[in-house]
Structure formats: C-alpha cells, structure tokens
N, C-alpha and C positions, 0 to 999 in steps of 0.2 A: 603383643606388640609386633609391630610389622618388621619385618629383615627385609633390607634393600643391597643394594651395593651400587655405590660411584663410582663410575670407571669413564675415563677420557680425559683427564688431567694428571698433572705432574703430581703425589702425593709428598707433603712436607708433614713426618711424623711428630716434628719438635726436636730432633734431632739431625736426622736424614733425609733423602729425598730418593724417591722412588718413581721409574719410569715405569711404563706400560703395566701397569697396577691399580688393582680394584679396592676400594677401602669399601669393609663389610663391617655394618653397624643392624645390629641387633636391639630394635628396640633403643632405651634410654642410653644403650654402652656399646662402646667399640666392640668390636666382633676380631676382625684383624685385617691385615694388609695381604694380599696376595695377587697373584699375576692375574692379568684380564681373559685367560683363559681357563682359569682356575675356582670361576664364580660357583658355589655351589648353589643346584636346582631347586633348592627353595628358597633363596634370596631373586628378590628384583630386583630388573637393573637401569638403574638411570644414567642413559648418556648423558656425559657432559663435554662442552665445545672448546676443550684445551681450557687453558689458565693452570691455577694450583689450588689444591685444597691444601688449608693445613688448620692446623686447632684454634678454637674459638678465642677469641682477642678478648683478655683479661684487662679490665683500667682500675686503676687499685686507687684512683683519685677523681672522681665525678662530682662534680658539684651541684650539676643538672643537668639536663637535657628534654628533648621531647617540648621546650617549651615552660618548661617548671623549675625554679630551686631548691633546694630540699631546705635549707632555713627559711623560706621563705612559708612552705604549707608541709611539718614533716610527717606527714600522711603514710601509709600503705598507698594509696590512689598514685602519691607522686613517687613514689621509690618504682610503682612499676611501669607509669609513663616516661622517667625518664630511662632504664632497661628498656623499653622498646625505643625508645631516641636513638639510642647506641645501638642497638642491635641491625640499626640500617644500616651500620657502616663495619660487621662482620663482629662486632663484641656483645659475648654468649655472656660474659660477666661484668659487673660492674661493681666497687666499693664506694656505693654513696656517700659522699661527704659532707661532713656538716663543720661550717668555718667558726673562729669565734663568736659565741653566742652566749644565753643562761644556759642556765644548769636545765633550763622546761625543754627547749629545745632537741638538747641531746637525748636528754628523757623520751621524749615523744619521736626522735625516730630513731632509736635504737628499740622501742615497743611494736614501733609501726617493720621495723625490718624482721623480728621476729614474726610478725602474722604473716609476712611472703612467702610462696611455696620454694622452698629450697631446690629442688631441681628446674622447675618451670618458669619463675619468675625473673633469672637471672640477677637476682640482688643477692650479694654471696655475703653481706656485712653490712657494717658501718666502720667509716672514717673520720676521726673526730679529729680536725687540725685546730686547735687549739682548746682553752684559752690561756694556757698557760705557755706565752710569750714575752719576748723583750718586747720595750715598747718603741726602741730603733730599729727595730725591724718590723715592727707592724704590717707594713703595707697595704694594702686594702683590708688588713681585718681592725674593725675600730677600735682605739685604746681604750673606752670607757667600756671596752668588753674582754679587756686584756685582765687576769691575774694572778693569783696563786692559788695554788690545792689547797682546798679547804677540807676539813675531816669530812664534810657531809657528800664530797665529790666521789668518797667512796659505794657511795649506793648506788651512782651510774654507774660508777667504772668497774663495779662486780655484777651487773646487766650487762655491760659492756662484751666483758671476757665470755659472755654464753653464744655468743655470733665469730666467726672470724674476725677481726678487727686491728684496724691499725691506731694509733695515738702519737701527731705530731706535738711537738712542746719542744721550748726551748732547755738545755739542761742547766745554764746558770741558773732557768728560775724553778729549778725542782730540786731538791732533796735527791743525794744519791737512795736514801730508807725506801723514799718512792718511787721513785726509778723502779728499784730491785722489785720493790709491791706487786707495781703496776706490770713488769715482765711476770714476774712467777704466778699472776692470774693466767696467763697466756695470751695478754695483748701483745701483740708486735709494736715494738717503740719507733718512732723516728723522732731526729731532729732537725727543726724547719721554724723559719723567724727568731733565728737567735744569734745574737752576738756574742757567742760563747768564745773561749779561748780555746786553741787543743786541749789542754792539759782535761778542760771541762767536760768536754769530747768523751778525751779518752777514759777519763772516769766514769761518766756517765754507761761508756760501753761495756767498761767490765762492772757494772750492776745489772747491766741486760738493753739499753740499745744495743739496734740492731741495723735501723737504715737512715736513709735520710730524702727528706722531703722537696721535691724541684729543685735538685740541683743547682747549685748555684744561685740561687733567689732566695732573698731578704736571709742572709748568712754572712759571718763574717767570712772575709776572701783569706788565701792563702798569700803570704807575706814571708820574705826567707828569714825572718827570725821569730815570727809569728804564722803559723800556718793554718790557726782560725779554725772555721770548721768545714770548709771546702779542701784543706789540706789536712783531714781528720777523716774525709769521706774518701780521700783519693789514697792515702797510706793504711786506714785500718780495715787490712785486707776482708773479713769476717764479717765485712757489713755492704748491704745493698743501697743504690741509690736510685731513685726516681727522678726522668730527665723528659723535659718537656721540649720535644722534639721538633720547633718549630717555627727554628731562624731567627726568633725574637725573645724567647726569655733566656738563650744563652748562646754565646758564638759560636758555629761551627767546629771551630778548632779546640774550643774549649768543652766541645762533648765530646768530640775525639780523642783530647787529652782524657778525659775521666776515662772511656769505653779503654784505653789502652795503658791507659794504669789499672785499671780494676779489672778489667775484665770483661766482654760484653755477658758474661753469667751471672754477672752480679749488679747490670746494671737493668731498672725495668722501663721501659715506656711509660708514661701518663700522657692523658691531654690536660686535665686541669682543664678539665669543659663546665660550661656555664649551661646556661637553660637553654643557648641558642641551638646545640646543633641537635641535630636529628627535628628540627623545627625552620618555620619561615620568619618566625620573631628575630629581629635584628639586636632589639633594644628590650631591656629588661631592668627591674629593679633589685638592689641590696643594700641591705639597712634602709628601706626607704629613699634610696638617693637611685636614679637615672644610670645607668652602664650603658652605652654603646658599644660600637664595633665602626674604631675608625683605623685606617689602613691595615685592616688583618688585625690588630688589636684591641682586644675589649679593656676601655680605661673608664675610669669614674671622673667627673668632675675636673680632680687637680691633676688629670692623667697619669693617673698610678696607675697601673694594670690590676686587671682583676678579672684573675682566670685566663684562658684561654679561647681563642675562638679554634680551636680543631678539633675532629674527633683523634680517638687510638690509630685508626688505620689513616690518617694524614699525617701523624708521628712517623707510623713505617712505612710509608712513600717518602717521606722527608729524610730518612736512615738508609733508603736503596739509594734513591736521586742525587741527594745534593752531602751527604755524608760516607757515600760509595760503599755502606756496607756489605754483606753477601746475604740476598735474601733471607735465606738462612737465619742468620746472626740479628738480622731487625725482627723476623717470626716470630722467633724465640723469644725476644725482648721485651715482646707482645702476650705472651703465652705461657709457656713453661718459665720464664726467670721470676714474672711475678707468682706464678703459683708455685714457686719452690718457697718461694720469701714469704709469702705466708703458709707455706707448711703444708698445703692443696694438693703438691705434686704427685699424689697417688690415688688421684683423681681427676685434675684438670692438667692441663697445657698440654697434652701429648697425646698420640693415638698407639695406647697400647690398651690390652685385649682388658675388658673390665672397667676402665674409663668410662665417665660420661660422654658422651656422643655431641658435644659440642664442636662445629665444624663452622668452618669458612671458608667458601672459593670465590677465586679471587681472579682477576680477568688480567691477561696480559701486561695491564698498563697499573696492577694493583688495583682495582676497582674493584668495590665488591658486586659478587654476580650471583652469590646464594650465601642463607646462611640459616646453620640446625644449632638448635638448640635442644638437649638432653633427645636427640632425634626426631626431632618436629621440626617440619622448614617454616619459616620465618617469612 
C-alpha cells in the first residue's frame, strides 16, 4: 500500500491541533504526525492549500442518503450508496438506520450490513430506532408499527450484537430483564421516543443504557419536580447524548445547556439525515407517504418532522458559527466522542499511529475539500 504524507494544513489529531506538520498515513493506518521537514524519503507528498485535516466524521444516526432510504430498499447496494452520500461531505463512517418497522426489515439490513467490506465501505453497523416505543411520542415513526419485545425479537437482536450497533427504545416500554439482555449482548442502548419518567431513566441505566437519542426530541422535558428524561440525559453523568445540530430540532441555548452540563465529551453530533443529502432528490418517500423539504425542514403531511435535511459536517459548521464552539470541540463531536460511545476509539476518531486512515480536510470556511477513507481519497 502506498505511504503518502499531507502537509499544508492545520492538523486536528481529535484531541490537539498541530501547526506546520505532516500527517504520514501508511497504507489503511495512521503512520504519525511529524514536522514538514521531517517527511521521511519514502513517503509522498501531497501539498495541500491551508484549511485543516482532522478525522473522518463519524454519524451514528443515518437514515439515508445518496438518494435512498435504508427501510425503504434494506439492501447491501443501499447501505453503500448512502456511505458514499455522506462521504461527500467528509463522513468516512456512517450507522445506518432503520426506524420503526417489521421484524423483515431489521432482519434484512442488519444481513445486507454484514456483506459490506468493513474497512472500505464505510458502513460501521446498523441502527435500530425502534419499535419498541411510546406511542406519545411517536413522531414520524407510525404507531401501527409501534410495540413491545417479543421473544422471537431475540433472533435479530443476537444478529444484531455481531455488527457495532446502537438500539433506540423507550424504557417505560421494555423490561429492565431486557434492558440488561440486550446491553450484555454488547448492543449500545439509547433512549428516544419515550415518555419515560426519571426514575424509568435512571433504572433503565443501571441495567446498561447508555445514551440517548436526538436530544431533546419526542422525550419527555425536564420539569423541576419531574425531570423526565431530558433531565435524566443532562444529570446522569455516565451516559452520551446524540444532538442534531441544526437550529430546528432543538434551541440554541438548549444544546448549549446540555454541551455544558455534560460535557462536550459526552455529547455526539448526528444529522438524522434522510435520503436527500449527498443527493439532488428534494422529496422522498416513508411508509409510502410524500416527505419534503420545506424551509430547511423535512415534514410529512401533518408537518411532523422526519429526519433532518443536513449532513454531519453542517451540524459542525452549525457548533463553530452559530453555537460558538472551538473547532476543536465540534471535531471531536464529530469523530472521536461518537467513536468512543460505541467502544471504536482504538480505531477511529483520532490520528494516532495504527488507526485507520480515515481523514477529512476541511477548507477555511469548513467545507469539505478532500476526504480518505481507510487511505483511498474519495
């Protein structure tokens, strides 16, 4: 495999940031970080015209892209067309998502993500957001596809735990037995579309939740004698939150409050993307019904939102611009927090030596202006 080295940009390791320095990738894996006069003679070298490299932008919540939904065809073909959607806009990874559905559904792309080449295809999982929900908090996923774990749901969910994988579900409506089950397989828990109480919360957490699902959306709110599960996400320190970055599924000041009660380490970026980006499709369908995209928002019918219209990297332009974070801090947000949260971090989100070679640089204005994947540009 080929040795190259990037030199002309600012390097963002997932931690640090390093001036006048070469990032040396060997093949599939980080090589290391060293000064631009320091390139060794059998590495090439690719100028690059200023901006920043840092590590490939992780979405731990894709619902599609490239054009395609994944419940809608849950194929191999679509898990890697919508990886290359994202991948225009600097994310080397993606957890495809599959929303409330049957049990064939999950079946069939949790099989089709197993056939992806695990370093090349950039499909790291599957993500099952429901259907084990309230049905007050539904929101775009449809009730008649809303319900409880049934014994035979155990033959996905032990497919399930052979992928990286996350599982959104509400915890009033599971069993702490399966809570604990479905953690000690080695799925990562979240909770999302629930009207749970704390106390549900906090029970649910010590059988093994672990995070939680778009912050602030379809959840009960924090209340000062009731703190719901938005004040279950924001005090138990030990758990991550997924925040969709993008002025419209939550207020400014109210990701601010989360990022500054938790932590920006604990909290990850999503877009909660649809089939449209990395595509010229405006309009798409779910469940058979029409989605648009009207003012920045993709609503159904009764204008319920469903999904997002941004990619990753317009989350963290939305986190430097209009949330003032320090590049830094939204990078990372991007990269290393979700690959810590699901347990990747000795692998992805950072450029240290042995890592896969997933990179993004990123042009002045955050734009993307290349992007490698396991050391292949894109």
């Amino acid at each position: 495999m080929m040795k190259f080295a990037l030199r002309g940009a600012t390097i963002f390791d997932g931690y640090t940031t390093h001036q006048n320095s070469a990032l040396l990738i060997d093949g599939e894996h980080i090589h290391s970080i060293v000064s631009e006069d320091s390139i060794p003679s059998d590495f090439s070298i690719t100028e690059l015209t200023g901006g920043t490299l840092a590590p490939g932008l992780i979405d731990l919540q894709v619902n599609g892209g490239g054009g395609v939904l994944l419940n809608n065809a849950p194929t191999q073909d679509t898990l890697e067309t919508m990886a290359r959607g994202h991948a225009k806009f600097g994310v080397t990874r993606i957890l495809p998502t599959v929303i409330s559905d049957t049990p064939e559904v999950s079946i069939a792309a949790i099989r089709s993500a197993k056939k992806c080449d695990v370093k090349h295809s950039g499909v790291l999982g599957i993500h099952i957001e429901g259907p084990f929900f309230s049905i007050e908090k539904a929101g775009v996923h449809r009730i008649e596809k809303l319900r409880s774990l049934a014994a035979s749901d155990w033959t996905w969910l032990k497919e399930l735990a052979e992928l990286p994988s996350i599982i959104t579900l509400a915890p009033e409506q599971t069993s702490l037995e399966d809570i604990e089950a479905i953690a000690e397989l080695g799925i990562r828990i979240c909770a999302g579309h629930t009207n749970a109480h704390y106390q549900d919360v906090k029970n649910a957490f010590d059988h093994g939740l672990s995070g939680f699902t778009h912050l602030y959306n379809a959840m009960s709110q924090m209340q000062g004698r009731e703190p719901g599960v938005v004040g279950a996400a924001l005090s138990l320190k030990d758990t991550w939150a997924g925040l969709i970055a993008d002025g419209i599924h939550a207020h400014p000041a109210s990701m601010l409050a989360a990022i500054n009660a938790k932590g920006f380490e604990k909290i990850f970026l999503v877009s909660d993307s649809m089939a449209n980006i990395g595509s010229d499709k405006k309009t798409f369908e779910l469940y058979g019904e029409l989605i648009e995209e009207r003012d920045g928002r993709l609503v159904n019918a009764n204008g319920n939102l469903a999904g997002s219209a941004i990619s990753l990297l317009d989350a963290v332009r939305y986190s430097i611009n209009e949330l003032n974070l320090a590049p830094e801090q939204a990078l990372a947000m991007a990269s290393r927090v979700p690959a810590t949260y699901m347990k990747l971090d000795n692998t992805f989100g950072s450029f240290k030596s042995g890592y896969i070679s997933d990179i993004c640089w990123l042009d002045e204005h955050w734009n993307i202006a290349g992007t490698w994947r396991a050391g292949q540009k894109l």
